[in-house]
SEVEX-832762 format. One record per residue (C-alpha): x, y, z; residue number from 1. Coordinates in nm, 2 decimals. Layout:
BEGIN
px;py;pz;resi
X;Y;Z;NUM
...
This chain:
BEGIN
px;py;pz;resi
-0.55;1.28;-2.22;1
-0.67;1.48;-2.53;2
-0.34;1.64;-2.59;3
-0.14;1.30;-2.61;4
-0.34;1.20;-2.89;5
-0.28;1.21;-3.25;6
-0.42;1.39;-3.55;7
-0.79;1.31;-3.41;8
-1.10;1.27;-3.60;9
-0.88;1.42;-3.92;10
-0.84;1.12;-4.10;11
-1.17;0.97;-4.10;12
-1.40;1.34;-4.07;13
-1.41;1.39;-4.45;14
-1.52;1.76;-4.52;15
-1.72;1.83;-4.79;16
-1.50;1.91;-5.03;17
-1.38;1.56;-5.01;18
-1.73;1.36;-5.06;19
-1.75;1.40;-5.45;20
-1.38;1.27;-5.49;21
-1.52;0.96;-5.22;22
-1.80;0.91;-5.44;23
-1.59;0.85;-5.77;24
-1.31;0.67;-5.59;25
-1.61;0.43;-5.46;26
-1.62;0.28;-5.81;27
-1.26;0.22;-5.88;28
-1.30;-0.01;-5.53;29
-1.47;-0.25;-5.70;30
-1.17;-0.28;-5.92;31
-0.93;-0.32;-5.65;32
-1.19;-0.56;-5.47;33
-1.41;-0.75;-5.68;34
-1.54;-0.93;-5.35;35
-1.72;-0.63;-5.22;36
-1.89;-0.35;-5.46;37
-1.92;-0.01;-5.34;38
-2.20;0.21;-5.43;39
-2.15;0.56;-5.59;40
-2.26;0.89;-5.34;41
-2.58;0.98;-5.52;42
-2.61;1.40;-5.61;43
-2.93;1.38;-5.42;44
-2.75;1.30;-5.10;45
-2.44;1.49;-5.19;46
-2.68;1.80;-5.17;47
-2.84;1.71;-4.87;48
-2.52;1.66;-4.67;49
-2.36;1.98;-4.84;50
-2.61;2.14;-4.63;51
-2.55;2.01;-4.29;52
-2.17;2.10;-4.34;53
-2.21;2.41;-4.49;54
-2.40;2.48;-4.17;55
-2.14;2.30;-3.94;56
-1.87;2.50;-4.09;57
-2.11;2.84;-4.01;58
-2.14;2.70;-3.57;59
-2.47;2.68;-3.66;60
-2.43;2.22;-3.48;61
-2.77;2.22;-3.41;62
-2.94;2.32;-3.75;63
-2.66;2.11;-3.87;64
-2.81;1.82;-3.65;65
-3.15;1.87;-3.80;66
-3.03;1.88;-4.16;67
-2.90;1.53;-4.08;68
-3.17;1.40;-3.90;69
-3.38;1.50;-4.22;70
-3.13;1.28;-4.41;71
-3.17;1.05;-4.21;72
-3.58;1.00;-4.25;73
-3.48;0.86;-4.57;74
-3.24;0.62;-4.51;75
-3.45;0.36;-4.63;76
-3.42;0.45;-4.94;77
-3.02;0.52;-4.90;78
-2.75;0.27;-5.00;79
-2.46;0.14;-4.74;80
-2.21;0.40;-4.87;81
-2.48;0.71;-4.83;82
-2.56;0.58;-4.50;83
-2.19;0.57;-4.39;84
-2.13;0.89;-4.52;85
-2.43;1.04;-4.31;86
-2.29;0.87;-4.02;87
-1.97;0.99;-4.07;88
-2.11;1.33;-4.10;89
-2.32;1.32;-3.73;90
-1.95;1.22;-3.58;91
-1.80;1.46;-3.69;92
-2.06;1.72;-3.54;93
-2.07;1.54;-3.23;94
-1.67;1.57;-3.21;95
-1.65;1.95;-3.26;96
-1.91;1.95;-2.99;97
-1.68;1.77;-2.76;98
-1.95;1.49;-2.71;99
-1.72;1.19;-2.77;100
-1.94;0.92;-2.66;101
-2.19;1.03;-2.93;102
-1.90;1.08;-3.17;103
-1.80;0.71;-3.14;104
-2.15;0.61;-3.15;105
-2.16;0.71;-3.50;106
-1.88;0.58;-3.63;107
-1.96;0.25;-3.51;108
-2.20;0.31;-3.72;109
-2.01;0.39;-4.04;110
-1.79;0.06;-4.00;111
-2.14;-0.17;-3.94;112
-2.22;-0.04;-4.31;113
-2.05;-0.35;-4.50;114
-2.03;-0.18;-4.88;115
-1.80;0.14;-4.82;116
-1.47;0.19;-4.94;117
-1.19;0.03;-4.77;118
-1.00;0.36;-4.71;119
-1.30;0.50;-4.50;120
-1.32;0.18;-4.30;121
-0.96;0.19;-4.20;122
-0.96;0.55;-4.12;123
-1.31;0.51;-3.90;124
-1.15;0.25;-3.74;125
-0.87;0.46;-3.62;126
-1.07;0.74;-3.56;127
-1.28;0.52;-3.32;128
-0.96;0.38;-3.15;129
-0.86;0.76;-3.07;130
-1.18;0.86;-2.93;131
-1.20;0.55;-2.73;132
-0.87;0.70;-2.55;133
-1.05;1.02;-2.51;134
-1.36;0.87;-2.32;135
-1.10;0.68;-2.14;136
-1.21;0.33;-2.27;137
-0.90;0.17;-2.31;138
-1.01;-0.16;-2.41;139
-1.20;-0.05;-2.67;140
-0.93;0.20;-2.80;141
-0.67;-0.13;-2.82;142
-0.96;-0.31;-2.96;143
-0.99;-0.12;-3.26;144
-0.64;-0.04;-3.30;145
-0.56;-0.41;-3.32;146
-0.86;-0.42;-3.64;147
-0.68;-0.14;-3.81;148
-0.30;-0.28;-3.77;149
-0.43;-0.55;-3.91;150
-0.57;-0.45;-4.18;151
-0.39;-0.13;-4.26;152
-0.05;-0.30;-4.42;153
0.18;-0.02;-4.49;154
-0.05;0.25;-4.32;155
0.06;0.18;-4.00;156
0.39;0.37;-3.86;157
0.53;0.46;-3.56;158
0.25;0.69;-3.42;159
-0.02;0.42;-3.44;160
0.22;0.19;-3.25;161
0.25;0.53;-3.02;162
-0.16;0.52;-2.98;163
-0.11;0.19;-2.90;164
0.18;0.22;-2.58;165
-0.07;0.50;-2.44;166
-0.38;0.27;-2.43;167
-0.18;0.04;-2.26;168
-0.04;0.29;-2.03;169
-0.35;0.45;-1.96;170
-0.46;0.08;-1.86;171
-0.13;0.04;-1.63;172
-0.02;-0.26;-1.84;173
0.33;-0.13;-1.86;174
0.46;-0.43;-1.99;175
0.25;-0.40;-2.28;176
0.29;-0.07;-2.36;177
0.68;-0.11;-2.38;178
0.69;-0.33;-2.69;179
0.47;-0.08;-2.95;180
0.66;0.24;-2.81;181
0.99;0.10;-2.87;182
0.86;-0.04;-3.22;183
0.76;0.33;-3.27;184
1.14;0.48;-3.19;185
1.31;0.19;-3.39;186
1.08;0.27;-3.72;187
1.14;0.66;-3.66;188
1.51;0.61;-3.58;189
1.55;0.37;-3.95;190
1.42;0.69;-4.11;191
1.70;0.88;-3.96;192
1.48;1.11;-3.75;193
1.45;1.17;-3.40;194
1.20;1.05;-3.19;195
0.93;1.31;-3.05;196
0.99;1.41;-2.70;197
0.67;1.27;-2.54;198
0.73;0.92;-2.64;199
1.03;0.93;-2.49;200
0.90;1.11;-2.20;201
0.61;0.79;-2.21;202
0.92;0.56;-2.23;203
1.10;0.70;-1.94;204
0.74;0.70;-1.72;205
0.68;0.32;-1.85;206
1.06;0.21;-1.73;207
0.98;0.43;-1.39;208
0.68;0.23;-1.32;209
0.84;-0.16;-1.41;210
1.10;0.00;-1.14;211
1.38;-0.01;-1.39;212
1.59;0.32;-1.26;213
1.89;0.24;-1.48;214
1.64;0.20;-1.81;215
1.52;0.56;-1.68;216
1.85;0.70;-1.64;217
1.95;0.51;-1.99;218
1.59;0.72;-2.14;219
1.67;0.99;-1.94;220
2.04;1.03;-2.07;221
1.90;1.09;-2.44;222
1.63;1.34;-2.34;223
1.96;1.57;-2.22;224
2.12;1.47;-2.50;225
1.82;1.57;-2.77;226
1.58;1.84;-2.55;227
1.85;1.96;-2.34;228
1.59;2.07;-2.09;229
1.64;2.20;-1.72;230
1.39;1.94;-1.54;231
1.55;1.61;-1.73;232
1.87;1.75;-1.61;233
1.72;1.72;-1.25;234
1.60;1.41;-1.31;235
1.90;1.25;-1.46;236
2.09;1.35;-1.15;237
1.84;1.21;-0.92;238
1.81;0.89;-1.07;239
2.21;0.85;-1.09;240
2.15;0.91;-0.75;241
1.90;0.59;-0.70;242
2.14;0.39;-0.84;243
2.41;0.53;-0.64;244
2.58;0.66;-0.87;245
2.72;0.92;-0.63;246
2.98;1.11;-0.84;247
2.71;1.12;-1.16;248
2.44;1.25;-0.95;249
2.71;1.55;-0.83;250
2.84;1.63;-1.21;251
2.51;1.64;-1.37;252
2.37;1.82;-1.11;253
2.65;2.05;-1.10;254
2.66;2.07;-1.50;255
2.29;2.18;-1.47;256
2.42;2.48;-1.17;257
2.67;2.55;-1.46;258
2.43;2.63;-1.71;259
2.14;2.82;-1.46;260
1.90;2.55;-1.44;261
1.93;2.51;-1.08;262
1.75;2.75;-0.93;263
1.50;2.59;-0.67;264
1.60;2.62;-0.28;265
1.54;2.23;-0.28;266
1.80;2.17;-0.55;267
2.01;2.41;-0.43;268
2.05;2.24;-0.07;269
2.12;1.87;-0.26;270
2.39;1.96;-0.49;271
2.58;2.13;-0.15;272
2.50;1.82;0.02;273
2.64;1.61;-0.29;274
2.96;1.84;-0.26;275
3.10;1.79;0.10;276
2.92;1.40;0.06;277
3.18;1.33;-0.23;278
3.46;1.54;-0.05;279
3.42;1.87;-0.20;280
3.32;2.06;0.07;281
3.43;2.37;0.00;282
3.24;2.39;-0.31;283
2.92;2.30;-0.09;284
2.98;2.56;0.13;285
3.02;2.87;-0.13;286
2.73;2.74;-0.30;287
2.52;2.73;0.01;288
2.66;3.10;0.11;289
2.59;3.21;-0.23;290
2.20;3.08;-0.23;291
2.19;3.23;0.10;292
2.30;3.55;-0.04;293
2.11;3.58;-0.28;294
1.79;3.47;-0.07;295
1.69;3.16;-0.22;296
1.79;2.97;0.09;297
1.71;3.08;0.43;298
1.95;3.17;0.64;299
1.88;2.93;0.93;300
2.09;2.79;1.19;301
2.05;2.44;0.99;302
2.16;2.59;0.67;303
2.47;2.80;0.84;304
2.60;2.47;1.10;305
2.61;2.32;0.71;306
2.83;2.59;0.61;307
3.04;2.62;0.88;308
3.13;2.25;0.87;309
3.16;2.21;0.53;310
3.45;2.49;0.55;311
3.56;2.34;0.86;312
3.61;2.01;0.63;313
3.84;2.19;0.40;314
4.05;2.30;0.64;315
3.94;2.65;0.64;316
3.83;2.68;0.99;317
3.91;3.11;0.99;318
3.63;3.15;0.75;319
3.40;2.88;0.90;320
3.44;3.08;1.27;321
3.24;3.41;1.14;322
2.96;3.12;1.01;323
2.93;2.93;1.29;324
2.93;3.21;1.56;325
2.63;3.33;1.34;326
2.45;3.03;1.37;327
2.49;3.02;1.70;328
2.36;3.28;1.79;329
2.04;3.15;1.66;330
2.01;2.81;1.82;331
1.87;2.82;2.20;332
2.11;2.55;2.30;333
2.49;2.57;2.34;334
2.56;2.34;2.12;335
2.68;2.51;1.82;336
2.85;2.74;2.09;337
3.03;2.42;2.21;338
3.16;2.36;1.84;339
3.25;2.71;1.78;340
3.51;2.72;2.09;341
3.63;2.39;1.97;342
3.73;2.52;1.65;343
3.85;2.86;1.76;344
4.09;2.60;1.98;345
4.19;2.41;1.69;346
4.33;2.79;1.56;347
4.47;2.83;1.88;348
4.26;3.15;1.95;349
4.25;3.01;2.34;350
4.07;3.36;2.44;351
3.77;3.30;2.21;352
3.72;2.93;2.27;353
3.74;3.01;2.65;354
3.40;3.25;2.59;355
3.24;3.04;2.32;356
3.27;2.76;2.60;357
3.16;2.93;2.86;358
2.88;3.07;2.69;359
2.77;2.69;2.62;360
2.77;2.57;2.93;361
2.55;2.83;3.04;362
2.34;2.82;2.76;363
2.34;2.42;2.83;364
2.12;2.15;2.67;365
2.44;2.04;2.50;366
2.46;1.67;2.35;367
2.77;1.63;2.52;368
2.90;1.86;2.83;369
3.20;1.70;2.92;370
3.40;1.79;2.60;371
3.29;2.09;2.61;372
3.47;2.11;2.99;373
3.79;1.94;2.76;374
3.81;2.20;2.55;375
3.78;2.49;2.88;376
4.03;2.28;3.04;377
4.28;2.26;2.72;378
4.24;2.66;2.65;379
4.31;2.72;3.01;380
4.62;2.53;3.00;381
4.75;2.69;2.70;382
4.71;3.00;2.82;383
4.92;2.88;3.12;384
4.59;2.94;3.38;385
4.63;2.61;3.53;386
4.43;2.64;3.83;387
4.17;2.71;3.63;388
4.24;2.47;3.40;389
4.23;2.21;3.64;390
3.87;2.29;3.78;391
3.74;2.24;3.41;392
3.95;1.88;3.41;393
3.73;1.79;3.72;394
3.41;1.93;3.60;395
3.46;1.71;3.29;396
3.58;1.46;3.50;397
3.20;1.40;3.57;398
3.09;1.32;3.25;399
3.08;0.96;3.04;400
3.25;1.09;2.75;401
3.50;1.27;2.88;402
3.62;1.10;3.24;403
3.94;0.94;3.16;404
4.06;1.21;2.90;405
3.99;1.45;3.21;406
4.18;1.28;3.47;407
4.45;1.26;3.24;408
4.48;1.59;3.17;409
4.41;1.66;3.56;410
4.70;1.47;3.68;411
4.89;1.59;3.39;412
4.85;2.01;3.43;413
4.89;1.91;3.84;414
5.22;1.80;3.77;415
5.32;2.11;3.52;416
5.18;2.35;3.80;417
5.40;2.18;4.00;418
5.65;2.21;3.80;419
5.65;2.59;3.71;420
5.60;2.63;4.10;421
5.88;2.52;4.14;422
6.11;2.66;3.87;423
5.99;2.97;4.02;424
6.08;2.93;4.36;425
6.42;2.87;4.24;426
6.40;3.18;4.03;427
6.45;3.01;3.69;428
C-alpha cells in the first residue's frame, strides 16, 4: 500500500528551515482572514524545536523524542500555533520511524489547534488522509480527504482525486472509486499530459472487478498504446478473448510473438491453439514445433498429436506423418497409431497404414476399433490383397461404428475378387 501513495508526510512535515518563514507568514494570515488570528512562532520555541530536528536529521529519534517531550512540559505556557508546530514536529519523527498510528496521532493533533495558519491545516489534513491509507483505515483516509477538497479550492488536482479512487478501492467500493480516478485522467488529459501508468492500471483493476471486460479491454487498449509493455499485451489478448473477440485475441497475441514478448510455455500453447481455432493451422503447428525446439514446451505426446493435426488441417499430411508416428510412440494405447495409418492411407502409402494399423490393434484400448479394421480393410484392397482385405471387413463388421460401412465394403471386394478370378481364368 505504501508505494501507491503520494508525496507522503512532505507537504505537511515542515523542516526546520521552513519554521521561521511559517512564523512570519502567520501574521500576514490575519490579513487574509480577519476571522481567525494566528500567533507568531516565538524564538524561544523556534530554538527549542531547532534542537529536536537538528537531532532528527542526525538518527539520533529518540533524543529527538526527548527534546520534544521537554517542549512539551511547557505547553502551558505555548500558544495554538507553537503547539501545532510541536505536534507537527512529534509526526514527523514518528513517520521516519515508520510508526504511523503515532504519526497520525499527532497530527490530529495539529488540526485540533484552532489558531494556525490555514496552509498548515490543509496540508495536515492531507497528510492525515495519506497515513490513514497506510494503516489501512480507509474511512478515515476518505474522511479527511473529503475536509481538504473542500477546503482546498484550487489545491486540489488530479492526484488527490487519485488518493481518493485508492481509498475507495482499498474499501472494495468500486463504484466509488471510478468517478475521482476518471476526474483525475480528464484534469491530467486537459493539461495535455498523459496519465501515470498506475492509475490506469487502478482503472483497468476497478473495471475488472464491476465485471466490465470490454471497459478493461477499452483501458487496456491505451496502456499498449502508451507503456507498450509485454504483460498488457497478454492481457489485451485475453480479454479480447472474454469477449470473444476471437480474431483480436489471435493478432494481438500474435503481434506480441512478433515483437518477443511471448515467451512463457503457457502463452506459447494458446496462441497455437488460437491459430488452427481461427483456421490457421499451419501457423499453429510451426509455432508449436519451434517452442518445442527450442525447449520451452515439452515434447509430449499431447503437444505433438496437436502438431500433427494442425498440419494434417492444412493439408500437409507428409510432414504431419514424421509427427505423429513420434507421438505415437509415446502413448500406451493405439490410438494415435490408429490415426497415423489413417493418414498414411489418405497419402496412399497402403504399406505403412497396413503396420501403423496393425500395430493399433495390438496395442488396443483404441476409442474406436472398428475404423481402425476400415482402414486395414481399405489398404488391403488397394493393394489388391483381397482375401485379406475381406477378413478386416468382417472384423470391423463387429463393431458399432463401423458395421454397415464394413459389410459394404465386404460384399463389395467379394464381388471384385470375383471378378479378377475370373478374368484370370480366362487369361485376360
Amino acid at each position: 500500500m505504501r508505494k501507491l501513495l503520494i508525496n507522503l508526510i512532505t507537504i505537511s512535515s515542515l523542516s526546520l528551515s521552513m519554521v521561521a518563514n511559517v512564523a512570519y507568514a502567520a501574521e500576514s494570515q490575519t490579513e487574509e482572514k480577519a476571522t481567525k488570528r494566528v500567533p507568531a512562532l516565538r524564538a524561544k520555541v523556534y530554538s527549542q524545536l531547532a534542537r529536536a530536528q537538528a537531532l532528527a536529521d542526525e538518527g539520533k529519534a529518540t533524543e529527538a523524542i526527548e527534546a520534544l517531550d521537554n517542549v512539551q512540559k511547557k505547553k502551558a505556557s505555548m500558544n495554538s500555533y507553537e503547539v501545532a508546530m510541536m505536534h507537527n514536529f512529534y509526526a514527523f519523527i514518528h513517520y521516519n520511524q515508520e510508526n504511523y498510528a503515532e504519526a497520525i496521532s499527532s497530527f490530529k493533533q495539529v488540526v485540533a489547534e484552532e489558531a494556525i495558519p490555514e496552509s498548515l491545516r490543509l496540508s495536515t489534513l492531507y497528510s492525515l488522509a495519506q497515513l490513514a491509507m497506510m494503516a489501512e483505515d480507509y474511512d478515515l483516509s476518505i474522511n479527511y480527504l473529503e475536509q481538504w477538497m473542500a477546503a482546498a479550492g484550487d489545491k486540489v488536482n488530479a492526484r488527490s482525486y487519485v488518493l481518493l479512487a485508492q481509498a475507495h478501492y482499498a474499501k472494495k467500493d468500486y463504484q466509488s472509486a471510478l468517478k475521482p480516478l476518471q476526474t483525475a485522467i480528464d484534469l491530467t488529459e486537459a493539461d495535455q499530459k498523459i496519465p501515470e501508468e498506475n492509475w490506469l492500471v487502478l482503472q483497468r483493476a476497478i473495471y475488472y472487478e464491476l465485471k466490465q471486460p470490454a471497459k478493461v479491454a477499452q483501458v487496456l487498449e491505451r496502456m499498449v498504446q502508451l507503456f507498450d509493455k509485454p504483460e498488457y499485451w497478454l492481457q489485451l489478448s485475453n480479454m479480447y478473448g472474454e469477449l470473444e473477440l476471437e480474431v483480436k485475441q489471435m493478432a494481438t497475441m500474435e503481434t506480441a510473438y512478433q515483437r518477443g514478448f511471448v515467451t512463457k510455455r503457457s502463452d506459447l500453447l494458446t496462441l497455437s491453439q488460437l491459430y488452427v481455432f481461427n483456421r490457421v493451422p499451419y501457423k499453429g503447428a510451426q509455432l508449436l514445433q519451434k517452442a518445442m525446439a527450442d525447449g520451452v514446451v515439452e515434447e509430449t505426446t499431447q503437444n505433438l498429436k496437436f502438431v500433427a493435426q494442425s498440419l494434417v488441417m492444412a493439408r500437409e499430411e507428409k510432414a504431419a506423418i514424421p509427427v505423429l508416428a513420434k507421438a505415437a510412440t509415446l502413448a500406451e494405447d493405439g490410438n494415435l497409431d490408429a490415426e497415423l495409418a489413417q493418414t498414411l492411407m489418405n497419402i496412399q502409402d497402403f504399406e505403412g497404414a497396413i503396420k501403423a494399423a496393425e500395430k493399433a490393434l495390438n496395442k488396443g484400448q483404441l476409442d474406436r476399433p472398428g475404423i481402425t479394421h476400415l482402414v486395414l480393410g481399405m489398404s488391403y484392397y488397394n493393394l489388391k490383397k483381397f482375401n485379406e482385405a475381406i477378413v478386416a471387413f468382417e472384423s470391423a463388421a463387429n463393431f458399432k461404428e463401423s458395421q454397415k460401412m464394413a459389410n459394404q465394403w465386404t460384399g463389395y471386394v467379394r464381388r471384385e475378387a470375383d471378378t479378377e478370378m475370373q478374368l484370370a481364368q480366362a487369361g485376360l
